[in-house]
C-alpha angles and dihedrals in degrees: 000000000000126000101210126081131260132195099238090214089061086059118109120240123225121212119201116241091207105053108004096241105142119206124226121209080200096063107025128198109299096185101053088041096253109164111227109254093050113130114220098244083059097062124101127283089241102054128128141190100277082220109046104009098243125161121246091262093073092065137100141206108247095174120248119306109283103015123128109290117224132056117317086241093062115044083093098081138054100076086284094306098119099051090071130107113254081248087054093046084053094052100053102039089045092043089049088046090050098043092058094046095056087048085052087059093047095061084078086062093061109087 
């Protein structure tokens, strides 16, 4: 285990390919006494997915939590879009949705 600090949001999180349960380096693994801020390369050897009982080897890297979804290599295209956080994406697709439809209600204002 390393010495030096590091910020637990920064982790990557891993995502079983069996099951779907992510882990979270900021929450741990309560039932198999995992203390938050563990990365995933630092957990035993022996440990399993708490849902399905996979090994470690069944896992995936899925980034840190809010981070751009997509593959690094492409977070380039797409005029800046895809460099946004899934919130951000949200944000924009809901606030768009709910800009039109204000200037939809407007039209009845119009004689």
């Amino acid at each position: 285990m390393s010495t030096e600090a590091v910020d637990p949001q920064s982790l990557d999180r891993h995502e079983c390919r069996a099951c779907g349960y992510v882990y979270e380096p900021v929450k741990g693994d309560d039932k198999r006494q995992i203390p938050p801020g563990t990365a995933f390369e630092e957990l035993p050897a022996d440990w399993r997915c708490p849902v399905c009982g996979a090994k470690v080897t069944q896992f995936t890297s899925v980034g840190p939590a809010g981070a751009a979804s997509g593959f690094r290599e492409n977070l380039s295209y797409g005029l800046g879009v895809n460099q946004l956080t899934p919130g951000q994406k949200n944000l924009l697709i809901f606030g768009g949705l709910g800009l039109g439809f204000l200037l939809f209600l407007s039209l009845y204002g119009l004689q």
